[in-house]
N, C-alpha and C positions, 0 to 999 in steps of 0.2 A: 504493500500500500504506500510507502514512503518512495513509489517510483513514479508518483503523478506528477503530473507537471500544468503548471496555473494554464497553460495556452492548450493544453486538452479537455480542462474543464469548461473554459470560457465556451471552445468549439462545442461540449456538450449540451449546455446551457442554448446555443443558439440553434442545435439540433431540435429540443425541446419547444422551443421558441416559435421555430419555425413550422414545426411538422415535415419537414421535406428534406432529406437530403442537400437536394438540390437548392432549393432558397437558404438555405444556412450554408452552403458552398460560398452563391455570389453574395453575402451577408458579408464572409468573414473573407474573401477575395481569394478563395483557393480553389483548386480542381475538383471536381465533384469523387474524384475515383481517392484521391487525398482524404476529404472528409471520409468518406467511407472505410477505410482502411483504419483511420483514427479510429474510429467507433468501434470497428472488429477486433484493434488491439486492446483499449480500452475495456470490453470485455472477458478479451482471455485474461488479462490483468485482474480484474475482479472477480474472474471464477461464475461469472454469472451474466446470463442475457438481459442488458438495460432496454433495447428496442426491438419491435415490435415490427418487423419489413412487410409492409402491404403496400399493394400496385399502387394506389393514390400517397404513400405518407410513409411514417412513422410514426407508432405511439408507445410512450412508455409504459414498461412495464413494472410492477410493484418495487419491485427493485430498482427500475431506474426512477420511479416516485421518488423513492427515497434517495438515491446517489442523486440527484437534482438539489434536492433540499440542501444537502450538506456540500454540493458544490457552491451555490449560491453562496451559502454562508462562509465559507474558506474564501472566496473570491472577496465578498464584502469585505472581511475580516483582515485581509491585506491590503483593500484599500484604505480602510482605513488606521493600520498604520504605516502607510505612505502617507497620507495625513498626517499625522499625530507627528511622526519624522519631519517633515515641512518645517515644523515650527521652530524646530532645535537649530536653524541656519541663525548667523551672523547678522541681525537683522531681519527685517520684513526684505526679501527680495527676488527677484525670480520673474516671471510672466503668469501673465492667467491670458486665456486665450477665449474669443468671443465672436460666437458667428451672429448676427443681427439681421431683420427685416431692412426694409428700404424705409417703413415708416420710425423705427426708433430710429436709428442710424440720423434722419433729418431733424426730427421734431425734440428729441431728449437725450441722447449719449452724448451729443457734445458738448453738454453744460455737466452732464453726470462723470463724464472720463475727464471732465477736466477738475471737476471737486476731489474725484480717485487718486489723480496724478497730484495735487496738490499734498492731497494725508498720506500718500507712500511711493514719492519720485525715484525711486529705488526700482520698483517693479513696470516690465515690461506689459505695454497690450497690444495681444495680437486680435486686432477685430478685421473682422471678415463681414461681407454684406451677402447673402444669399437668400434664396426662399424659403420660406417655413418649413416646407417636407422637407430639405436638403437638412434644416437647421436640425430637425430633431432627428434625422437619422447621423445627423455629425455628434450630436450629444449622445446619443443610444450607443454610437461605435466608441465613443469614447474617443473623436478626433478633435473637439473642444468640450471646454469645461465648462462653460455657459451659452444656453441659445437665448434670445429674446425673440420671438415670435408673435403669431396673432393666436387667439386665445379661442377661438371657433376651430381651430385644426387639431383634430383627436393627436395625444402624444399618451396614447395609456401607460409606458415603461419608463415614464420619466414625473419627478418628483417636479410640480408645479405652485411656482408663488407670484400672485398679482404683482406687476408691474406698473403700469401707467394706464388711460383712456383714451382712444381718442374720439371726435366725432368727422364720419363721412360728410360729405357734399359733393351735391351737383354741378358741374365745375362748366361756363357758358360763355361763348362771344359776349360781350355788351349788348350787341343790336340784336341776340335770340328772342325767339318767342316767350320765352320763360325768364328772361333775363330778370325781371322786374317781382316776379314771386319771392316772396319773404320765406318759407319753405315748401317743402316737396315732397309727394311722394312719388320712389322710386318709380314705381309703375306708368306714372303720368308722363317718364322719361323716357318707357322705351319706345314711344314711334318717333326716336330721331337715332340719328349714329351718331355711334359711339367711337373715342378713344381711349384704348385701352392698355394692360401692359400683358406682356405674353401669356399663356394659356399656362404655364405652371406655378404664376404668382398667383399666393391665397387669398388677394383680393380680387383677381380677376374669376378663379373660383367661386367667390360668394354670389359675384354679380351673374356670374351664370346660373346658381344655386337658385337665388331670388327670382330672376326674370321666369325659369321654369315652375318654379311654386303659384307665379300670378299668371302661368298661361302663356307666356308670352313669346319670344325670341329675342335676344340682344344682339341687336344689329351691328354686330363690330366692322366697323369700315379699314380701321390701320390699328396694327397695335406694336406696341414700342417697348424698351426694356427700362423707363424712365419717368416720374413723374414729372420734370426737366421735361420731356420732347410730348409728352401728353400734353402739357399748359400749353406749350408753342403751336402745336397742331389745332387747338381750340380757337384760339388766337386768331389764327388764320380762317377761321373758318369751317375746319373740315368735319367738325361732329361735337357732339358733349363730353364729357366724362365725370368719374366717381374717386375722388381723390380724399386723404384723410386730413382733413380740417387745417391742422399747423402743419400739413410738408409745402404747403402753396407755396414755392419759392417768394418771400421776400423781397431777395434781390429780382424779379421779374417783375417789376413796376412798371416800363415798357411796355407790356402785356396789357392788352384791354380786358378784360377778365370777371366774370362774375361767381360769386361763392354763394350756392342756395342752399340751406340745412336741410338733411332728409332729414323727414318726420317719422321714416321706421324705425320700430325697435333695434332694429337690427344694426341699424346704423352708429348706435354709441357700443361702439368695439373696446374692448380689451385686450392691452398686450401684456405677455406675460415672461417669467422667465421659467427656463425648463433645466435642470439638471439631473442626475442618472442619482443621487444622492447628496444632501448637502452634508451630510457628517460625513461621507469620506473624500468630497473636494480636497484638495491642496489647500495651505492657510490662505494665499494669496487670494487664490477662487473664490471662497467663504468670504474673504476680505471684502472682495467688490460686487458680493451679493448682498452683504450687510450694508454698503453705502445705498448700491440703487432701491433699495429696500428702505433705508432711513430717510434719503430723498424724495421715496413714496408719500413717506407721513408727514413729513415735514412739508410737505403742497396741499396736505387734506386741511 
C-alpha cells in the first residue's frame, strides 16, 4: 500500500468523476490506453476490483466506494499541508494566480489588485481573462487558484463565495427607436439585431437562454470577442446589445450611446469567486480571497 503514488489517485478520483474512461483521459491530458493500464495496475496493487467495465462507462464498485473516499481525503490532506507549508516562507511572498471574466476584469479587479498589491507588494499576480467554463475547469484542474466568474454557470466541484453584482442593459444608437425608454424588457428587444460576443461567453449564453424561454430568436447580426468593439458597432449603427452596466467603457465618450436598464430579474447578475477549497489554497491564494471578500463588505 505504501507504493501509491498522489498522481494515480488524483487519475482515480477523475475516473470516478467522470464515468468514462475516456472523458477522464482528455480531463487529465493522457492517452486513453495510459489511463487504463493505470487503473488495471492500480488494482492488482490493491488485490481487488475498484471498477466496474460496461460498454457505456465505469462504475465503482464497493471497494472502489471506499478507495475513492480515502483517496479524496489523502489528496485533500496534502493539500493542505502545502498550505499550512506556504506560510513558514520569509515573508508573505510568492504568486497567486487568477483566471477572470471580461466583466470583473473591467468593472472591479483593478481597484481590488490594486488594494492587494498595496497590503502584500511582495506577491506576484498572475490574472488571466477567459470565459466562465474555461475559468472553472482551470480551477477544477487545478491550473489557477482563483476563478471569478458569472454566478448562473453551474461549477458543482468547486467551493463558491459571492463576489460582487452587477446590472445588465440594453446598450443603443442615440437616434434608436428605444433610445429614449427609461427601462426595458429584454423581450421588447428582440425584433432588432443584435451585437454580440462569441457563442462561448456566459453572457452571450444567457441571452440565448432568455430569448428561447420568451419564444423568440436573437437575431445576432456580428458578434465580436469584446465589449470595446460591441459599443463601436452600436455606435455605428449596426444592431443593439446587452452589456453589464459599469464595463460601458468610460473612456468611449466619442461614442453616441444609450444605456436602458433591463427590468428582468435576471438581469441583476452575480459574480462570484470559485475555488476547489479554500482551507487548502496557498496562504497567498487565501490572502486575496480574504481582501476581494472584505472589499465585498466594505461597499454593502
Amino acid at each position: 500500500m505504501r507504493r501509491f503514488d498522489f498522481f494515480t489517485l488524483k487519475l482515480f478520483i477523475s475516473v470516478a468523476d467522470e464515468g468514462r474512461l475516456t472523458a477522464a483521459a482528455e480531463r487529465e491530458h493522457l492517452a486513453l490506453a495510459a489511463v487504463s493500464k493505470r487503473m488495471s495496475d492500480l488494482e492488482s496493487l490493491v488485490g481487488t476490483t475498484l471498477l466496474y467495465r460496461k460498454p457505456r462507462g465505469v462504475e465503482l464498485t464497493p471497494a472502489g466506494h471506499a478507495f475513492l473516499h480515502h483517496a479524496r481525503r489523502i489528496l485533500d490532506n496534502v493539500e493542505r499541508l502545502q498550505a499550512e507549508l506556504s506560510e513558514y516562507g520569509e515573508g508573505v511572498r510568492g504568486h497567486v494566480r487568477i483566471h477572470s471574466n471580461t466583466s470583473a476584469i473591467i468593472a472591479f479587479l483593478p481597484q481590488d489588485l490594486s488594494a492587494f498589491s498595496r497590503h502584500y507588494p511582495e506577491i506576484k499576480i498572475d490574472l488571466q481573462e477567459r470565459v466562465s467554463s474555461e475559468i472553472i475547469a482551470a480551477v477544477r484542474d487545478g491550473l489557477t487558484d482563483i476563478g471569478i466568474f458569472a454566478g448562473h454557470v453551474a461549477a458543482p466541484d468547486l467551493q463558491i463565495i459571492p463576489y460582487r453584482r452587477d446590472r445588465l442593459v440594453l446598450v443603443t444608437p442615440d437616434e434608436h427607436p428605444l433610445a429614449e425608454r427609461s427601462s426595458i424588457a429584454f423581450n421588447e428587444a428582440l425584433a432588432f439585431d443584435f451585437i454580440g460576443l462569441q457563442q462561448d461567453a456566459s453572457l452571450q449564453a444567457l441571452l440565448l437562454e432568455q430569448a428561447n424561454l420568451a419564444g423568440k430568436a436573437l437575431r445576432m447580426r456580428i458578434q465580436v470577442r469584446s465589449f470595446d468593439a460591441i459599443c463601436r458597432m452600436i455606435h455605428h449603427g449596426m444592431g443593439v446589445g446587452v452589456l453589464p452596466e459599469q464595463t460601458i467603457y468610460r473612456e468611449l465618450g466619442d461614442l453616441q450611446l444609450k444605456s436602458i436598464p433591463l427590468n428582468d430579474g435576471w438581469a441583476q447578475r452575480e459574480l462570484v469567486i470559485g475555488v476547489r477549497r479554500y482551507a487548502t489554497l496557498p496562504v497567498t491564494a487565501r490572502h486575496m480571497v480574504d481582501l476581494l471578500t472584505e472589499e465585498v463588505h466594505s461597499a454593502l
